[in-house]
N, C-alpha and C positions, 0 to 999 in steps of 0.2 A: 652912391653906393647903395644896392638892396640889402636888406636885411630880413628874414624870414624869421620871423618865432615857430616855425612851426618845422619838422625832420619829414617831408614827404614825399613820396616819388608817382611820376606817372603812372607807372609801368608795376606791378604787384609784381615782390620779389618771394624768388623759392625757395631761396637757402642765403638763411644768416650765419656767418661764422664769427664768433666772439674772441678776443683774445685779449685776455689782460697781460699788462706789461708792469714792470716796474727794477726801471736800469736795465733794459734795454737794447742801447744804443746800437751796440755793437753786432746784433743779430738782423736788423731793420730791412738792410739789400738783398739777404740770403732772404730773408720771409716773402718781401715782396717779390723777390725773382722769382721763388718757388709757388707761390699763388697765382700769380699771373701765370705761370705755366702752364698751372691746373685748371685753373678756370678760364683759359684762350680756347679750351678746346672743349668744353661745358652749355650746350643749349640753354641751359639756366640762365636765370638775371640773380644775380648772386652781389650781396655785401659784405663787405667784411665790417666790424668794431673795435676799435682800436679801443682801449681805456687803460688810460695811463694812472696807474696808482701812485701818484707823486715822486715819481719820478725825481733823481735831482744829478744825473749822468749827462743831462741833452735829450733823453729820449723825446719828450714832447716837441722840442724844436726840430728834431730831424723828423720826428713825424708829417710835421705841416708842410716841409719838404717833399715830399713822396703823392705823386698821383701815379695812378693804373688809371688804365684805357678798358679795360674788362669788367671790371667790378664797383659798385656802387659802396663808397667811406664812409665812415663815421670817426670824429672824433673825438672821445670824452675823456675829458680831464677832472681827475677827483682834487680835492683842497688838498689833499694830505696824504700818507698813507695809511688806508686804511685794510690792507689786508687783501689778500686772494679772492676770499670768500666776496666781502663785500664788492671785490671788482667785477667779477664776474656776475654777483646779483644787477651791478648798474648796465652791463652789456646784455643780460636778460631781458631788464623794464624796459630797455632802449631797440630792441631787432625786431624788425617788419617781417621776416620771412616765415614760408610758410614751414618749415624744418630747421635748425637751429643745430652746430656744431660748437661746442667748448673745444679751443686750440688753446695749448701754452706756445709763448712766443721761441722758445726756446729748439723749439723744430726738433725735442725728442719725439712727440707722437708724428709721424708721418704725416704730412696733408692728404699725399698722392693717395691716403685709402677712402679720401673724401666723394666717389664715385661709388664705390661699394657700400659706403654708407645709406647712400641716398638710394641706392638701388634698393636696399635690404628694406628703406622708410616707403618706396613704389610699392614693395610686397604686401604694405598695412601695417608693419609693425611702428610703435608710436616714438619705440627709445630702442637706438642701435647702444649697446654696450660696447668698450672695444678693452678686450682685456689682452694683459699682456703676455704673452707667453713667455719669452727672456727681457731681462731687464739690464742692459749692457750700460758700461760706463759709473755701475754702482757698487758698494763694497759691499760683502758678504754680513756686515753687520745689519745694516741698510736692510737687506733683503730679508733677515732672519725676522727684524725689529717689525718690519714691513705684514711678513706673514702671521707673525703671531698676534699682530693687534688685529687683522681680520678677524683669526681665530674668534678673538676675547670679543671684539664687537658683535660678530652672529651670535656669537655662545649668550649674551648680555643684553641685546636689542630685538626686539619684536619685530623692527623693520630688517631683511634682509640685505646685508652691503656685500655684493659682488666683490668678491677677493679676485685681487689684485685688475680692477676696474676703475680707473682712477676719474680725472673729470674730464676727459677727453670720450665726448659719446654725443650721440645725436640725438635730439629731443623733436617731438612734433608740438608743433602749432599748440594745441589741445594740453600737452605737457605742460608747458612754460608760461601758459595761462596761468595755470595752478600753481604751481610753483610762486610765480610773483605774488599771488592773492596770499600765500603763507607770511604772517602777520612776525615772526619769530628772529630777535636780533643778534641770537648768536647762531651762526650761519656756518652748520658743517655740511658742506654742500656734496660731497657722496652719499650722505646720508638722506637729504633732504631730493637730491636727482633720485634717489630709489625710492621715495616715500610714496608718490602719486602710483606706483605701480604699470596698469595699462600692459598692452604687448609689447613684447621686449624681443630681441635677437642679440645675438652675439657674435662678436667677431673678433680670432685672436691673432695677432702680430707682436712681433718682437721691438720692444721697446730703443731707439737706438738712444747711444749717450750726447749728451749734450752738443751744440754744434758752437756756442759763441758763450761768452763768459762764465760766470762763476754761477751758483745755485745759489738761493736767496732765504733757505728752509735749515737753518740747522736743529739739533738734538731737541734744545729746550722750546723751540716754536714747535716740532714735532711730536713732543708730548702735549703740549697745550693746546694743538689739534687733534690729537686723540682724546684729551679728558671731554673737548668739547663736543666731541661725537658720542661717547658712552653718556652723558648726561643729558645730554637733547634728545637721547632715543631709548634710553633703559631708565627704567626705576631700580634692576634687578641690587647696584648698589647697595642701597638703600635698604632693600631685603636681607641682603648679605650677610649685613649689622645686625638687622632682629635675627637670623639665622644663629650668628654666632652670639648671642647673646644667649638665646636660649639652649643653645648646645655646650656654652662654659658652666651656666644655670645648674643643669641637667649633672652635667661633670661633675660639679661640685657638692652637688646633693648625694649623688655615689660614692664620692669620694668622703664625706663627711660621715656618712654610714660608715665606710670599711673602717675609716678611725678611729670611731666609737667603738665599732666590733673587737678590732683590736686593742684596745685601750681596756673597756668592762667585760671582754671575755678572756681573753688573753695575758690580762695584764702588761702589755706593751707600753714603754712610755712614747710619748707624741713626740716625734721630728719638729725641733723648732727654727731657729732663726734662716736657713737656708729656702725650706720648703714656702715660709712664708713669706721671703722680697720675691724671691722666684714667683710664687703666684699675684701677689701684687703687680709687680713690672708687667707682668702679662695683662692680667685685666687692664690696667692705664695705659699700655699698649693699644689694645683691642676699643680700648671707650675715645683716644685722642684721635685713630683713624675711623671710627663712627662722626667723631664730630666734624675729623676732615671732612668726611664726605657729606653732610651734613652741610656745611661751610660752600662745597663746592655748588650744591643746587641752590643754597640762599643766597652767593651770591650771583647765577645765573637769573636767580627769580628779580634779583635786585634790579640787573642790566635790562630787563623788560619790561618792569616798573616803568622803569624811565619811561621808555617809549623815546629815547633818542633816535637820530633816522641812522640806519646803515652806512650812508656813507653821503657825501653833500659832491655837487658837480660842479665844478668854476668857471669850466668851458665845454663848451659841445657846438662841435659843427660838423659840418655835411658837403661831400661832394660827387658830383654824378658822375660816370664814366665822361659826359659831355662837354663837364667843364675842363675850362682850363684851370693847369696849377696855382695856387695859390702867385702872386707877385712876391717881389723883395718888399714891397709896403705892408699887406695884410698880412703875411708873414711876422712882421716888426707890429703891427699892431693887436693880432693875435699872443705872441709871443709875451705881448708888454700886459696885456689883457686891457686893453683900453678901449676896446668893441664893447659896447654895456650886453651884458650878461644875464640871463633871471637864474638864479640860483636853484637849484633844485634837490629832493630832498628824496633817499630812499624810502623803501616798505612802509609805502602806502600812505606818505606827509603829502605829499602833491596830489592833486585833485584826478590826476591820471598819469601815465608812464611819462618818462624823462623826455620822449617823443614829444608832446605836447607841453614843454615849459622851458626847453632851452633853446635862445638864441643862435643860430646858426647861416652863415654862407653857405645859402639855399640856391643861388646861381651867381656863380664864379663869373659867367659870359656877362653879365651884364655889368659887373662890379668890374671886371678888367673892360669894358663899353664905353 
């Protein structure tokens, strides 16, 4: 049996498409039917990247199941799950091609616009955006929730996030360079896709609804991806607090005059016990969300402290259009993880990208030999 440590191909590839998974299972033959389609009839030498975010449906074992004749695989398997974010940064460190498309496995963004992509990256532009004009299969709350956090993130962040431009967009070569070189381990990846900037184009399609199981994003994950994008790209926060501190300040000092006026010119007696929980409750209102937020970038600061890695990979391998499928053995021995392994480490723990540190079925033809 050969064994490669190394993920490489003869032939330089032009277009990577990345797609994190996690429970999965049940979309796997619609994806692959529908890529294969797309890419049967593409001059391109085209990969795709699987990375399964711990999975625990089957997705990884039907994965090793599935070869294409068209397209050059990748398979990467993380230990656990670790998030969208970080799936997606280990399908980043890991793609050869010279243009690079984020797919959700879930087959709402279209593949089939993956022609027009490329074409728009031929014209010199570095980053195809693809926003969405209608967003079908999602409820009115969704969409409201949806527009007003762009609002609040442009209105808050220095870096521009393309409303309603999700992670579904094509990157050059030159982009995703930089991107992986970004040292930063809490990873709001719309935010960090727009950071490098470069020429950009746009393209807008209607988003369709779901094709194979359930959505994997509810309420409280989708506020905890928005605090992590307003804090990774705005200080303004933070200002907000000295804002309103010095404008209760200010109040109070107005208000302290008119009291007095009315009290030693007027003779007025002072409003007491109402006027005074009322403005207490406010202030300790006003100083417990300073300290929130205060809370919220100490403990972002804390998480980078660390310097823990993004996300750790258990298995990764590799197959060429050439090879033949996996066996019922490599299969049961992939499966069981009993192939030895080098372990590898996100944002920038390994000495170079997850390309050069994971073991992989580098040729299937000699291993079935």
């Amino acid at each position: 049996m050969v064994v490669d440590t190394h993920l490489t191909a003869v032939s330089p590839v032009t277009l990577s498409i990345v797609i994190p998974m996690y429970n999965e299972v049940e979309g796997i033959d619609v994806l692959f039917e529908r890529l294969n389609t797309l890419i049967s009839d593409m001059d391109d030498l085209c990969e795709v990247v699987f990375v399964d975010d711990g999975s625990h449906d089957g997705t990884w074992q039907y994965l090793l199941q599935k070869h294409s004749l068209h397209f050059e695989t990748q398979y990467i398997r993380l230990s656990r799950n670790f998030g969208k974010e970080a799936a997606m940064t280990a399908g980043l460190e890991s793609v050869r091609g010279e243009a690079v498309i984020l797919l959700d496995a879930d087959l709402q963004d279209p593949p089939e616009l993956i022609p027009e992509m490329l074409a728009k990256w031929r014209e010199g532009f570095d980053v195809v955006n693809m926003k969405r004009r209608k967003r079908h299969g999602e409820t009115w709350f969704k969409r409201f929730s949806a527009a007003c956090f762009y609002k609040l993130m442009n209105w808050l962040s220095d870096t521009p996030v393309h409303e309603n431009v999700g992670d579904f967009r094509l990157l050059s070569r030159q982009v995703v360079d930089h991107i992986n070189a970004m040292p930063e381990r809490n990873r709001f990846m719309k935010g960090i896709l727009s950071w490098p900037g470069f020429a950009q184009a746009t393209i807008e399609f209607d988003r369709h609804s779901r094709q194979c199981g359930d959505t994997k994003w509810n309420y409280g994950s989708l506020i905890g991806l928005a605090m992590d994008g307003i804090t990774s790209f705005s200080f303004k926060p933070l200002r907000l607090a000295t804002y309103s501190g010095v404008t209760i300040g200010v109040f109070a000092f107005v208000y302290g005059l008119w009291i007095m006026t009315k009290t030693l010119v007027f003779g007025e007696a002072v409003a007491g016990y109402a006027s005074i929980m009322v403005t207490q409750l406010f202030l300790a209102g006003v100083q417990l969300l300073a300290i929130g937020l205060i809370g919220e970038y100490v403990g972002r600061v804390f998480v980078e402290v660390k310097q823990r890695p993004i996300f750790i990979v258990a298995q990764a391998y590799q197959q060429h259009r050439s090879d033949k499928p996996f066996s019922v053995s490599q299969r049961q021995q992939l499966q069981a993880n009993t192939v030895p392994n080098a372990f590898s480490y996100g944002s920038n723990k390994a000495p170079g990208p997850i390309t050069n540190t994971v073991t992989a079925f580098n040729s299937a033809k000699e291993v079935n030999g």
